[in-house]
Biopython code that builds the backbone (N, CA, C, O; Angstrom):
import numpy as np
from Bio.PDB.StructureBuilder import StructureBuilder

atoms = [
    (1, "UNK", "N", (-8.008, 6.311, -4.376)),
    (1, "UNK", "CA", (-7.981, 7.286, -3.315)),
    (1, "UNK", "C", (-8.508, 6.606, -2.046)),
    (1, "UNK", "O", (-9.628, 6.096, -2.080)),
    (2, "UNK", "N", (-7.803, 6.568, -0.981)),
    (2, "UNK", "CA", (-8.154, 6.198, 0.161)),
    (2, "UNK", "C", (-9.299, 6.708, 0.815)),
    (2, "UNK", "O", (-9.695, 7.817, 0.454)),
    (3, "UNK", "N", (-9.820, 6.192, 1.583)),
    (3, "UNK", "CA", (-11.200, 6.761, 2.886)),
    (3, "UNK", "C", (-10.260, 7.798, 3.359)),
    (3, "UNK", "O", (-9.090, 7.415, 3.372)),
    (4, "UNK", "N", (-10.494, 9.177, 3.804)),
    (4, "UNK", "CA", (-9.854, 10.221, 4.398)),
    (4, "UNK", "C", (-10.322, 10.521, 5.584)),
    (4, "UNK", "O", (-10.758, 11.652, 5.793)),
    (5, "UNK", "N", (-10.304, 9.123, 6.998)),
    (5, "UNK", "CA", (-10.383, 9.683, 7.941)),
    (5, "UNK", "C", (-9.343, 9.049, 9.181)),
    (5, "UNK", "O", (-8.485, 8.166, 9.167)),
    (6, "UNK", "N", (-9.599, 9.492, 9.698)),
    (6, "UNK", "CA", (-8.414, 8.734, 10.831)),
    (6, "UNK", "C", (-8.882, 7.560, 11.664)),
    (6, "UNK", "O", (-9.848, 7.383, 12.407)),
    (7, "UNK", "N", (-7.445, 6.528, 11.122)),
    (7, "UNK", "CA", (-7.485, 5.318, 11.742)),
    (7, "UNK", "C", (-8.076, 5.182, 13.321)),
    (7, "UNK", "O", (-7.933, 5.894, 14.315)),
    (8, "UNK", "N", (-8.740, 4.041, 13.094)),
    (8, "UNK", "CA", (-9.072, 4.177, 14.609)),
    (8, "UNK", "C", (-8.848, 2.656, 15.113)),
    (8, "UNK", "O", (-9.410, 1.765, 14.476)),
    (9, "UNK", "N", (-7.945, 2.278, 16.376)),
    (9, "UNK", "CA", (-8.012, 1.144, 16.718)),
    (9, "UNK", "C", (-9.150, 0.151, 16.655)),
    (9, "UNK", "O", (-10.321, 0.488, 16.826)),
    (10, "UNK", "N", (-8.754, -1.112, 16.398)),
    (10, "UNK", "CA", (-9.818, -2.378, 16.266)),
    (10, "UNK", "C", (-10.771, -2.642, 17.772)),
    (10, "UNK", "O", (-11.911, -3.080, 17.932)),
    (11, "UNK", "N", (-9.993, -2.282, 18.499)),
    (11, "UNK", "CA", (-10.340, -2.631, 20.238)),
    (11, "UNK", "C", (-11.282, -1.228, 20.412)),
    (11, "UNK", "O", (-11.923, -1.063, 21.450)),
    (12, "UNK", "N", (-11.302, -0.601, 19.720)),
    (12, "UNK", "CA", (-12.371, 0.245, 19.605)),
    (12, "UNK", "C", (-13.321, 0.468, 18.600)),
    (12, "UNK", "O", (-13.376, 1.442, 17.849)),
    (13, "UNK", "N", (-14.167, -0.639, 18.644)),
    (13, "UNK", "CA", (-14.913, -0.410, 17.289)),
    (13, "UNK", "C", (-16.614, -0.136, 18.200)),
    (13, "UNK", "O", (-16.950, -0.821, 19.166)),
    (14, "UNK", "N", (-17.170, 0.597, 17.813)),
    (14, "UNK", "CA", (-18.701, 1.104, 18.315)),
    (14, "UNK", "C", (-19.343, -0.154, 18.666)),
    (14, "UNK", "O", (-19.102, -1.067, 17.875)),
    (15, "UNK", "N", (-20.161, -0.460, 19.729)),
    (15, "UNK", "CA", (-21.532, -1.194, 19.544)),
    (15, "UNK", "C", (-21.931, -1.353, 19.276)),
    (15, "UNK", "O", (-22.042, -0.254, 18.733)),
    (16, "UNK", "N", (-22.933, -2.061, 18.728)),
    (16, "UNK", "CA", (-23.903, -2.510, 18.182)),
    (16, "UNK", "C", (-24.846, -1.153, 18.018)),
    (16, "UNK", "O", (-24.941, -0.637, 19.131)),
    (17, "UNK", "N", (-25.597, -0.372, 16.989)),
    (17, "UNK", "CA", (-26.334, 0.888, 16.937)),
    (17, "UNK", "C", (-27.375, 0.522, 16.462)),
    (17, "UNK", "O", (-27.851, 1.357, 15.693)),
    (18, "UNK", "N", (-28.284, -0.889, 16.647)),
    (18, "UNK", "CA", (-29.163, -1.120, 16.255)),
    (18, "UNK", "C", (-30.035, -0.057, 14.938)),
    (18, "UNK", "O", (-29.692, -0.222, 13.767)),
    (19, "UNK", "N", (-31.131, 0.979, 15.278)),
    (19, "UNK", "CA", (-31.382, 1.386, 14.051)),
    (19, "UNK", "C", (-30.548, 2.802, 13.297)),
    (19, "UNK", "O", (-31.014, 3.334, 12.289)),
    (20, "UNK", "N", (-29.480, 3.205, 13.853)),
    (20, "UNK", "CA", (-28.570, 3.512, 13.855)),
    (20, "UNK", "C", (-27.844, 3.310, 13.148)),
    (20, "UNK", "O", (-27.049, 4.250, 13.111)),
    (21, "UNK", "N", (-27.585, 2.494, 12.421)),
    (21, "UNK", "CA", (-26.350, 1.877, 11.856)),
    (21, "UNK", "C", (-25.644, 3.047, 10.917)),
    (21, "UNK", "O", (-26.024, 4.117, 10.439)),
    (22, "UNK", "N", (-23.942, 1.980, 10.903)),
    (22, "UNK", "CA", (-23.339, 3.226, 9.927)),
    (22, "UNK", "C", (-23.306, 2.599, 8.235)),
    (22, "UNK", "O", (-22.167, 2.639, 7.769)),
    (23, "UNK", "N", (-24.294, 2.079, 7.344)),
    (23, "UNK", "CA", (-23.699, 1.822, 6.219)),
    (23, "UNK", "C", (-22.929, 2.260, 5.482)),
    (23, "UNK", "O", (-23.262, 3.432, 5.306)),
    (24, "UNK", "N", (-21.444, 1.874, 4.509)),
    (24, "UNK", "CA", (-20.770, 2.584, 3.931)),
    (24, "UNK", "C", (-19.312, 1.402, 3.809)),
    (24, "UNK", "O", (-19.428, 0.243, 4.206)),
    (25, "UNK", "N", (-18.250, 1.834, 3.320)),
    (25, "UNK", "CA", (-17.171, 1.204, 3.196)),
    (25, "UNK", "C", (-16.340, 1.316, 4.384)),
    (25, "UNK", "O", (-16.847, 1.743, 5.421)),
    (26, "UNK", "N", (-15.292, 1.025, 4.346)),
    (26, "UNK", "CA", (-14.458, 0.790, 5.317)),
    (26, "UNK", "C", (-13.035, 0.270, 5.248)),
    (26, "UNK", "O", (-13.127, -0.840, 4.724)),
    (27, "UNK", "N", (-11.979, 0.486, 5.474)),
    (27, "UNK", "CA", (-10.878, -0.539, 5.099)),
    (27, "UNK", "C", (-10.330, -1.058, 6.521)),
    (27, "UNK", "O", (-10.633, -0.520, 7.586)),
    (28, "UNK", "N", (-9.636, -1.974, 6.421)),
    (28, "UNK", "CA", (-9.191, -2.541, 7.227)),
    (28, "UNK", "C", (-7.488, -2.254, 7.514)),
    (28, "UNK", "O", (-7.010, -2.295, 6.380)),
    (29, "UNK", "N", (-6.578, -2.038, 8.302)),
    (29, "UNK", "CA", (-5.176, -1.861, 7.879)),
    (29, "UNK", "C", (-4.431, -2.806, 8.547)),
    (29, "UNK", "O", (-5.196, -3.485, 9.232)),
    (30, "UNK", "N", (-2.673, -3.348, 8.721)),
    (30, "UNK", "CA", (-2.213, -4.020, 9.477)),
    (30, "UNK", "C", (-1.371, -2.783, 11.245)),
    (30, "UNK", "O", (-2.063, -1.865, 11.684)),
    (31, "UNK", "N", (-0.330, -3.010, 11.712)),
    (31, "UNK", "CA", (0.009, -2.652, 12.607)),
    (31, "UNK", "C", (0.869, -1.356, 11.910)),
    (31, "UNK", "O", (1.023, -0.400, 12.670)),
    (32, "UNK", "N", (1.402, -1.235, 10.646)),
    (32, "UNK", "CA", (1.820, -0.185, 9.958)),
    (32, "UNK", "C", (0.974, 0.405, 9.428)),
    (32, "UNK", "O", (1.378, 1.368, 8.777)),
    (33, "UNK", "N", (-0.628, 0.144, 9.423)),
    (33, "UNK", "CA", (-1.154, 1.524, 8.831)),
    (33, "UNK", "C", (-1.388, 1.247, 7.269)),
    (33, "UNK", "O", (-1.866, 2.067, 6.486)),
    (34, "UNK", "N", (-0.928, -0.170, 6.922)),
    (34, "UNK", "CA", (-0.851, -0.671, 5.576)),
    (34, "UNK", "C", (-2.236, -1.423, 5.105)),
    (34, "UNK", "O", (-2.681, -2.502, 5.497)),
    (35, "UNK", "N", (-2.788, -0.483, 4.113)),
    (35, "UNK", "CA", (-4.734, -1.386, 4.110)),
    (35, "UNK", "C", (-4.389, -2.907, 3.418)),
    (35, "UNK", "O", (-3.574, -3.113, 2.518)),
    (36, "UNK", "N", (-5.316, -3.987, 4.158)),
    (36, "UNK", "CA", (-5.169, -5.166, 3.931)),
    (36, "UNK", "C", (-6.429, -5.910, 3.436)),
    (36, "UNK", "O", (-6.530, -7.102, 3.145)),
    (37, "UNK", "N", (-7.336, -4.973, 3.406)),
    (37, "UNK", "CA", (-8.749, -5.280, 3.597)),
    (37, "UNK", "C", (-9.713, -3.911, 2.963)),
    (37, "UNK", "O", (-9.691, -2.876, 3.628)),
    (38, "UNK", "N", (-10.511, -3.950, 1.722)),
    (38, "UNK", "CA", (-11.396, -3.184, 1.909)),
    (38, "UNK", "C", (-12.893, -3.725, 1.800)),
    (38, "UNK", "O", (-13.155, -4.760, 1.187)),
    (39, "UNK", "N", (-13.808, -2.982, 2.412)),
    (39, "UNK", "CA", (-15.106, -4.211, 2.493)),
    (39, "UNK", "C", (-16.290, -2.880, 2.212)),
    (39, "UNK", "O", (-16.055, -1.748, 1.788)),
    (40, "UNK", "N", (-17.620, -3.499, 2.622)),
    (40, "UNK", "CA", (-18.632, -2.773, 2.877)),
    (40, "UNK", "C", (-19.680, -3.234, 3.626)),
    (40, "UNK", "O", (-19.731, -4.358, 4.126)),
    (41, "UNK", "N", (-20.506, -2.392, 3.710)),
    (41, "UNK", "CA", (-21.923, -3.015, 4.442)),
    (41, "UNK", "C", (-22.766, -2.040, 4.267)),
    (41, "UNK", "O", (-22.739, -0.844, 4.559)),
    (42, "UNK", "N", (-23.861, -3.023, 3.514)),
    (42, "UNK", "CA", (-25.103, -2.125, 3.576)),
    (42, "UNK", "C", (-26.152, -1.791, 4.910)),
    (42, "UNK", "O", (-27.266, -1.270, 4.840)),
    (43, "UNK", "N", (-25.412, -2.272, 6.168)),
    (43, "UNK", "CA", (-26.400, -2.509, 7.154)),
    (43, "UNK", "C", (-25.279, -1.550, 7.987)),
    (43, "UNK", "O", (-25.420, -0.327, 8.031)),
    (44, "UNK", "N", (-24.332, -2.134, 8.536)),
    (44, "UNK", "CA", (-23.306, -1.520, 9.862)),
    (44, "UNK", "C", (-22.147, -2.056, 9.704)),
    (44, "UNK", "O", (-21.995, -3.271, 9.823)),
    (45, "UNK", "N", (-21.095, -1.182, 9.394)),
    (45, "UNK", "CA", (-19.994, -1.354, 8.893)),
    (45, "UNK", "C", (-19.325, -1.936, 10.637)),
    (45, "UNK", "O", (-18.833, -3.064, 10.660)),
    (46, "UNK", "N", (-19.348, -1.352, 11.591)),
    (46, "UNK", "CA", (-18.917, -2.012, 12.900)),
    (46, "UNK", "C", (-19.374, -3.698, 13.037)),
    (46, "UNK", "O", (-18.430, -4.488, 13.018)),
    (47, "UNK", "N", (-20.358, -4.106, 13.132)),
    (47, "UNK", "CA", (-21.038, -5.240, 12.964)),
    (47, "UNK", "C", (-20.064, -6.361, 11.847)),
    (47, "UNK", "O", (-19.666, -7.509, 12.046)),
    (48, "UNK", "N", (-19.932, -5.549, 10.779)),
    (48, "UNK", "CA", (-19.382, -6.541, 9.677)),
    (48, "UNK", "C", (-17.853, -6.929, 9.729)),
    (48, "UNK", "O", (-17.276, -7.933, 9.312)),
    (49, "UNK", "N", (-17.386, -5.804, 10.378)),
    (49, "UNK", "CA", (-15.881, -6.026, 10.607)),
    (49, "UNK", "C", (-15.936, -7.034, 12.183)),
    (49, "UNK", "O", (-15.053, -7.855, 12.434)),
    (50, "UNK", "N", (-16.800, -6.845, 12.860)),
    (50, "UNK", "CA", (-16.889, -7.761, 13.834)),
    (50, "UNK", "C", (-16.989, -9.498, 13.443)),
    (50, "UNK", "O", (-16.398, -10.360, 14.093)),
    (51, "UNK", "N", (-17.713, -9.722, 12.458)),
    (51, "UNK", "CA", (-18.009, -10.657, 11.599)),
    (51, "UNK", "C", (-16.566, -11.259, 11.249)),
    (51, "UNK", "O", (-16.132, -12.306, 11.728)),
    (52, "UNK", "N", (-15.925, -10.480, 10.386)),
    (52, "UNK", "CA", (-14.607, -10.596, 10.108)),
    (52, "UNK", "C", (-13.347, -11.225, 11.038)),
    (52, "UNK", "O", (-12.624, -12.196, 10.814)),
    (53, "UNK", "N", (-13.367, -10.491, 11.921)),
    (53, "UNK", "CA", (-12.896, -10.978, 13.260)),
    (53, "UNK", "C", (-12.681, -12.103, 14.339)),
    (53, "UNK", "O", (-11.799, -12.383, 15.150)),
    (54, "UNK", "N", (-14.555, -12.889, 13.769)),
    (54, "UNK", "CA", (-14.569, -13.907, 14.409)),
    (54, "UNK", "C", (-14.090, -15.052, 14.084)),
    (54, "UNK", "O", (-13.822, -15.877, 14.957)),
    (55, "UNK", "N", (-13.876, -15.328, 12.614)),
    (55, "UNK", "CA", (-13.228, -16.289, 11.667)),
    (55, "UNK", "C", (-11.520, -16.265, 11.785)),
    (55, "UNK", "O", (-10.806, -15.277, 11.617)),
    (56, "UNK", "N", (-11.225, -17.208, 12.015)),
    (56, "UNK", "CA", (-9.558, -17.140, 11.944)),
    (56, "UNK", "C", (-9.531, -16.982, 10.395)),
    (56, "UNK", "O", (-9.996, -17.875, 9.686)),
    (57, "UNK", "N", (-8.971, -15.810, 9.846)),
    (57, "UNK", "CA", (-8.576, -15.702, 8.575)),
    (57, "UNK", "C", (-7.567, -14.729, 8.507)),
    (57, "UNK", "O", (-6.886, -14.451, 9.494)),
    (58, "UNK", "N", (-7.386, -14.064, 7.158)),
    (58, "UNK", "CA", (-6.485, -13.219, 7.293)),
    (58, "UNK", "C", (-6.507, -11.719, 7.998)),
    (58, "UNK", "O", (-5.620, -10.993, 8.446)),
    (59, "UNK", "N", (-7.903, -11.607, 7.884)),
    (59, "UNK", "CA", (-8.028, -10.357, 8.924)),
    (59, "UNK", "C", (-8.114, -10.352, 9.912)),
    (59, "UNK", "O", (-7.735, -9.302, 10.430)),
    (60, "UNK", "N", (-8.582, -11.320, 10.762)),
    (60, "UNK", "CA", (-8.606, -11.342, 12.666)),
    (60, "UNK", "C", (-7.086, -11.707, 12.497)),
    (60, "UNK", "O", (-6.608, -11.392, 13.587)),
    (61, "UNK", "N", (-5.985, -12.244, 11.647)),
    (61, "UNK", "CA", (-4.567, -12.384, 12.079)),
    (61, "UNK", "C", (-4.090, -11.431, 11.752)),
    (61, "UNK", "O", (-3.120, -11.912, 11.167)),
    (62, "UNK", "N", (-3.970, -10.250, 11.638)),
    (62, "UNK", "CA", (-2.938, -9.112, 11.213)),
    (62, "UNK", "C", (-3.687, -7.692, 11.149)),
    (62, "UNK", "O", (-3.191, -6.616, 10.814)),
    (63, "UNK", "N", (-4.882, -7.933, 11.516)),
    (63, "UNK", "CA", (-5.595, -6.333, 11.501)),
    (63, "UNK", "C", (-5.577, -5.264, 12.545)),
    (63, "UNK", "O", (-6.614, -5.365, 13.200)),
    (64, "UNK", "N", (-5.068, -4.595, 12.836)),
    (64, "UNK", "CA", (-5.175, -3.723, 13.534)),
    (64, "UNK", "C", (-6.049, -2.240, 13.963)),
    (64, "UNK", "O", (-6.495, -1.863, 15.047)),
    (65, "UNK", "N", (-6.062, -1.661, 12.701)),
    (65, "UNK", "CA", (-6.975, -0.618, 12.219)),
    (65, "UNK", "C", (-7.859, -0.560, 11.318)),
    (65, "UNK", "O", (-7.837, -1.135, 10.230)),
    (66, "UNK", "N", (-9.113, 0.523, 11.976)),
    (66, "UNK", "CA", (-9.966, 0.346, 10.804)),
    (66, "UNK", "C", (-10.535, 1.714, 10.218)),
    (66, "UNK", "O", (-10.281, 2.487, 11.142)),
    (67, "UNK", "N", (-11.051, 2.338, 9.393)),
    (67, "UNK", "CA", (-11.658, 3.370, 8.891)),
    (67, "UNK", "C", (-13.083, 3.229, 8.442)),
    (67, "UNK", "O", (-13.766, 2.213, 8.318)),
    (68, "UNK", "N", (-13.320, 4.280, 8.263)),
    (68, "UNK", "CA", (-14.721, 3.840, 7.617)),
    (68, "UNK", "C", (-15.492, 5.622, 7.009)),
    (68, "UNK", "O", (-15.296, 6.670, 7.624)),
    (69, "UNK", "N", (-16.245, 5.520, 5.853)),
    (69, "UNK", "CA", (-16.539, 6.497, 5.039)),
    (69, "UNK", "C", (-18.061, 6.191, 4.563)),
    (69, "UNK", "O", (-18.272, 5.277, 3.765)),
    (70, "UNK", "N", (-19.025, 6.920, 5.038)),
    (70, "UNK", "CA", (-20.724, 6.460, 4.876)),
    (70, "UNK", "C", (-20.541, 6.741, 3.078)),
    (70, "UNK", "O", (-19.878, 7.513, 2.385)),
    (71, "UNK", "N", (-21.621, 5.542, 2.804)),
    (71, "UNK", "CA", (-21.832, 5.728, 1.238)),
    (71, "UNK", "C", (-23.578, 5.157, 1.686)),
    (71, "UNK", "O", (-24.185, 4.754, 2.677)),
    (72, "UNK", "N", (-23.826, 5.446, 0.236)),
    (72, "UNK", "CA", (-25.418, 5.659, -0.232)),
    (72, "UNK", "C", (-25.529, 4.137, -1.001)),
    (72, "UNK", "O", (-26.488, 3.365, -0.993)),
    (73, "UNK", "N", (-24.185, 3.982, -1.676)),
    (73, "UNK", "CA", (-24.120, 2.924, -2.634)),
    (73, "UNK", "C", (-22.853, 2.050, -2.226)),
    (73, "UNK", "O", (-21.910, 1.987, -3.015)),
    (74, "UNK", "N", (-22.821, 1.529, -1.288)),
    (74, "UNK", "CA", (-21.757, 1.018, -1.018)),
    (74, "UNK", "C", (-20.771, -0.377, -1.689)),
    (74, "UNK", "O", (-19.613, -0.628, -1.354)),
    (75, "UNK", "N", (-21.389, -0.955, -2.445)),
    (75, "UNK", "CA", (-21.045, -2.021, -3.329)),
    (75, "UNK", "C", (-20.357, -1.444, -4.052)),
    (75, "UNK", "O", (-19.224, -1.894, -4.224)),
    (76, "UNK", "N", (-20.855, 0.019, -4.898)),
    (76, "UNK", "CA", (-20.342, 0.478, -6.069)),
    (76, "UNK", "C", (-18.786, 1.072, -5.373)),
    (76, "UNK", "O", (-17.707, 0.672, -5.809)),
    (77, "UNK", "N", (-18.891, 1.976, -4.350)),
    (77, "UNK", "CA", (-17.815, 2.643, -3.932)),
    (77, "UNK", "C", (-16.956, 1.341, -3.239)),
    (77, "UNK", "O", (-15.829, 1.788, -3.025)),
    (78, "UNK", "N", (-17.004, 0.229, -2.895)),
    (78, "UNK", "CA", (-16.300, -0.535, -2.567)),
    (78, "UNK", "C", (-15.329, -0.789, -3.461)),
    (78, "UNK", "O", (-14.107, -0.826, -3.321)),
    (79, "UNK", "N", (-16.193, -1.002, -4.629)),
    (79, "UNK", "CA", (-15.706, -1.672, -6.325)),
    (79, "UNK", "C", (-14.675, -0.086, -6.673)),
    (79, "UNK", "O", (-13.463, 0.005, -6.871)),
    (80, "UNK", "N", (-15.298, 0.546, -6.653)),
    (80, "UNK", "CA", (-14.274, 1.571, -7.107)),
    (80, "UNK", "C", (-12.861, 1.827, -6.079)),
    (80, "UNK", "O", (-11.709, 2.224, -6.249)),
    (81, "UNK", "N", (-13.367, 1.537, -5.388)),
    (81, "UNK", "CA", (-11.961, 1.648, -4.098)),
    (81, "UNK", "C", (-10.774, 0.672, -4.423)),
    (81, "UNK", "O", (-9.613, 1.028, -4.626)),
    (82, "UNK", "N", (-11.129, -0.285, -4.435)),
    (82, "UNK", "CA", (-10.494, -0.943, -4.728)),
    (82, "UNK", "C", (-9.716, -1.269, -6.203)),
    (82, "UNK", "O", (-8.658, -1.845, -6.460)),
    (83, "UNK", "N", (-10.732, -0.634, -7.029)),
    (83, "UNK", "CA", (-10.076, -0.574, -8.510)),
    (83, "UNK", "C", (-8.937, 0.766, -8.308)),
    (83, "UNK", "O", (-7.839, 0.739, -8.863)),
    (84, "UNK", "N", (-9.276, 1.636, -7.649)),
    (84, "UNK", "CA", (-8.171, 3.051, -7.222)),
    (84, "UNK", "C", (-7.148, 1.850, -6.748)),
    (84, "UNK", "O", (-6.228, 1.749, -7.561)),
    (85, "UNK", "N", (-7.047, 0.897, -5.645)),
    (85, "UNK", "CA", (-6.251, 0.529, -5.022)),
    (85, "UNK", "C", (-4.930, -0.541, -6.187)),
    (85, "UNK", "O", (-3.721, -0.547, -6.418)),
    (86, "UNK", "N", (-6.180, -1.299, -6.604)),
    (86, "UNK", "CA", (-5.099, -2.121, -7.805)),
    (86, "UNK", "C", (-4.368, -1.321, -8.702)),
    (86, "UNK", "O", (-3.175, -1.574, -8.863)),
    (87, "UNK", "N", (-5.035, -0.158, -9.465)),
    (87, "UNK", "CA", (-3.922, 0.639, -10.310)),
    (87, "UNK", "C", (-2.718, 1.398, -9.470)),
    (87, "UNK", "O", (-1.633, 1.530, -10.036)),
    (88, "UNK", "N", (-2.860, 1.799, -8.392)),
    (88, "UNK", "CA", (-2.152, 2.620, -7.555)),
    (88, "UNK", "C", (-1.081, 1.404, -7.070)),
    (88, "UNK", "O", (0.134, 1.547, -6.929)),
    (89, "UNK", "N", (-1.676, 0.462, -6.905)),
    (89, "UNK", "CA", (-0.520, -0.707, -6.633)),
    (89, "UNK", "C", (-0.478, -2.015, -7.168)),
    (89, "UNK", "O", (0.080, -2.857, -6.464)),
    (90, "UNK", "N", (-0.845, -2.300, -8.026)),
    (90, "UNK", "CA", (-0.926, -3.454, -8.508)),
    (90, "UNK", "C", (-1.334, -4.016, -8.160)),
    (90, "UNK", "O", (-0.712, -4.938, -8.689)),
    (91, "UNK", "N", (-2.166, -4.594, -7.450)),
    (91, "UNK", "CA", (-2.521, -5.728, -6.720)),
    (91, "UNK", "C", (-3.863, -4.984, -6.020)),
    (91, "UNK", "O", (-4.052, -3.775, -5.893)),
    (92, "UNK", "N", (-4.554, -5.868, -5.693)),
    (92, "UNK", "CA", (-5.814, -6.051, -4.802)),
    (92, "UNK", "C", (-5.318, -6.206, -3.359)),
    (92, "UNK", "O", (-4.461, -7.049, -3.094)),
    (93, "UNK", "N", (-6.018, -5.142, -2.113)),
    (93, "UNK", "CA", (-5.320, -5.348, -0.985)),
    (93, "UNK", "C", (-5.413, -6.945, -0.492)),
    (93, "UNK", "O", (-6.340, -7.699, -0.788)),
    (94, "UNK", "N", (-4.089, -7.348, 0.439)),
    (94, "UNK", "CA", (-3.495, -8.566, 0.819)),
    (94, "UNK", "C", (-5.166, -9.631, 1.340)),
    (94, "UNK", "O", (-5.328, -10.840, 1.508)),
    (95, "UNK", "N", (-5.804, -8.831, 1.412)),
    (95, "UNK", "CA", (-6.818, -9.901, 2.263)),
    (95, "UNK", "C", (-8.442, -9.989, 1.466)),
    (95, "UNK", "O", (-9.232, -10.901, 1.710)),
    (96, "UNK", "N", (-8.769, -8.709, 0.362)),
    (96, "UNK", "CA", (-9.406, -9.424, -0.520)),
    (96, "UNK", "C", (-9.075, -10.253, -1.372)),
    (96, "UNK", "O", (-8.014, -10.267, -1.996)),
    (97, "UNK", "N", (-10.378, -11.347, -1.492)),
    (97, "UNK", "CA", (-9.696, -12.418, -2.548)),
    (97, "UNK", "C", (-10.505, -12.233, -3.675)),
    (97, "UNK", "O", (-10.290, -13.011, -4.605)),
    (98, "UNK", "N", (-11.562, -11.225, -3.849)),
    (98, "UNK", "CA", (-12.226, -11.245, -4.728)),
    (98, "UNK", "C", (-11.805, -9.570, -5.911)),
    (98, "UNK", "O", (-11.365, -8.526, -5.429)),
    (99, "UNK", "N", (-12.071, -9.756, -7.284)),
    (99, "UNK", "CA", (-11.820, -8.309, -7.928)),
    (99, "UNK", "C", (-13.386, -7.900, -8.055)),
    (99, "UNK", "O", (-14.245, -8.622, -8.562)),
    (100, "UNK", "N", (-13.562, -6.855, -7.608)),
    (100, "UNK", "CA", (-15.247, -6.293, -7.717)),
    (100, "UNK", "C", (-15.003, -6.153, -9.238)),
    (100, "UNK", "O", (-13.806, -6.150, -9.524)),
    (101, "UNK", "N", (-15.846, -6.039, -10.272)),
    (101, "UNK", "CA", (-16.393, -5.557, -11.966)),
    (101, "UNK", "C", (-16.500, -4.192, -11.559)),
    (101, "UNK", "O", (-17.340, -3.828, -10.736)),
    (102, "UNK", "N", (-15.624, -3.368, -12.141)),
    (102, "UNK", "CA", (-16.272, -2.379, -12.404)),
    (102, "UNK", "C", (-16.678, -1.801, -13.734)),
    (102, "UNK", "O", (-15.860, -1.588, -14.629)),
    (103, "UNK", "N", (-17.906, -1.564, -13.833)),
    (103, "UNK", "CA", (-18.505, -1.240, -15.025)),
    (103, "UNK", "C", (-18.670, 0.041, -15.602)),
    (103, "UNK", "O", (-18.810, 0.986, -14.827)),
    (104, "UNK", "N", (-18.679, 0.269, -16.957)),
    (104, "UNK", "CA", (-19.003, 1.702, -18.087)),
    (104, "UNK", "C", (-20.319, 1.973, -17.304)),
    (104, "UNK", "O", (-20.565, 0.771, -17.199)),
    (105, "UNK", "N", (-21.238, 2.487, -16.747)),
    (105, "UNK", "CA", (-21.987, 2.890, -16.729)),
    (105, "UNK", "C", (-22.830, 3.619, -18.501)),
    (105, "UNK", "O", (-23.945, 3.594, -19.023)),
    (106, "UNK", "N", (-21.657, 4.096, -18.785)),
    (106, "UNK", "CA", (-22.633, 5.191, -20.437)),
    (106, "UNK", "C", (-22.528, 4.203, -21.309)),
    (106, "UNK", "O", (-23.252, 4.271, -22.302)),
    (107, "UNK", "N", (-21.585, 3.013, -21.156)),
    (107, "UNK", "CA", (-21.606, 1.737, -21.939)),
    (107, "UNK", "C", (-22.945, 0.932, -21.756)),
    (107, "UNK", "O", (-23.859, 0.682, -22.543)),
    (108, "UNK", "N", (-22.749, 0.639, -20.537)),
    (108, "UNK", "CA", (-23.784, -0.070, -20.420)),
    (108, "UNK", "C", (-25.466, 0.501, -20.738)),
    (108, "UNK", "O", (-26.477, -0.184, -20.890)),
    (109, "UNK", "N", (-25.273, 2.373, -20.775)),
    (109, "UNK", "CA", (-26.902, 2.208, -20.964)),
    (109, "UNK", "C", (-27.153, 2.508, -22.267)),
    (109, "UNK", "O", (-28.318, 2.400, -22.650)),
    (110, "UNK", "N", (-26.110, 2.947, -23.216)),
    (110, "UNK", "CA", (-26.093, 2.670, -24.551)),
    (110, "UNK", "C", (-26.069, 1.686, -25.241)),
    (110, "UNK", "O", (-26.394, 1.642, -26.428)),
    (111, "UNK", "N", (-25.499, 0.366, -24.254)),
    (111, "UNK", "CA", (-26.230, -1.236, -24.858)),
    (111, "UNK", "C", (-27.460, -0.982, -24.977)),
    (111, "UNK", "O", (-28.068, -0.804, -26.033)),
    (112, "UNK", "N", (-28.143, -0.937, -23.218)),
    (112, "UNK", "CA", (-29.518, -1.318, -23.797)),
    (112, "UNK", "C", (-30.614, -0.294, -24.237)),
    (112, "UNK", "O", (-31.825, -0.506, -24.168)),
    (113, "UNK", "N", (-30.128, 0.638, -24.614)),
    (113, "UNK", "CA", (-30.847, 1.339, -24.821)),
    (113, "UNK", "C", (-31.055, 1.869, -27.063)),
    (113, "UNK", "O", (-31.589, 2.745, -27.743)),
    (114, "UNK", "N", (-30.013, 0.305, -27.314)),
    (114, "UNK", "CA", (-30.520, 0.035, -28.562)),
    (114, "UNK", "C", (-31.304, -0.657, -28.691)),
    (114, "UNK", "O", (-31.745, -0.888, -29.816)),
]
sb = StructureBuilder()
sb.init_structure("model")
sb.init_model(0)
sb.init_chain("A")
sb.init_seg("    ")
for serial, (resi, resn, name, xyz) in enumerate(atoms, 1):
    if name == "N":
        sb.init_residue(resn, " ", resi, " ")
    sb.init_atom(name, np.array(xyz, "f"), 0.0, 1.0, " ", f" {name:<3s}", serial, name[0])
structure = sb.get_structure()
């Protein structure tokens, strides 16, 4: 399931909000609106996509739009976003290179909790 808010151009991404910040996920899209990128930040999701940007890679070449959705746990909802994204399409969006683990949670605390 996608972030459910509306795209907002790259040339408009917030300032810097020092203690402010927005932690949470975010995706990245190309000039169709097509996500190419999903990320997170535990600090300021504006900041990190700025980060992104500055590196010639695949996202400062083809990104256009960005979204973004506050989380509490943002690693985990990253990992799950993206696991929504690979079953829904096969594939991991075009510009992560990494597959987050996503884990049993009731698995895992019934390991250790023998």
């Amino acid at each position: 399931m996608p972030i459910f808010a509306k795209w907002r151009k790259l040339a408009n991404l917030p300032k810097s909000r020092g203690r402010d910040a927005l932690p949470g996920i975010y995706e990245i899209a190309n000039i169709d609106k097509k996500i190419i990128y999903i990320g997170q930040s535990a600090k300021d999701v504006p900041n990190r996509i700025r980060q992104h940007l500055q590196k010639e890679n695949c996202i400062s070449l083809i990104a256009h739009y960005w979204r973004y959705e506050f989380s509490r746990i943002p690693t985990a909802d990253e990992a799950h976003h993206i696991d929504l994204f690979l079953k829904n399409n096969g594939a991991i969006p075009r510009c992560n290179t990494v597959t987050p683990i996503v884990r049993n949670i009731l698995k895992r605390y019934s390991e250790r909790s023998q």
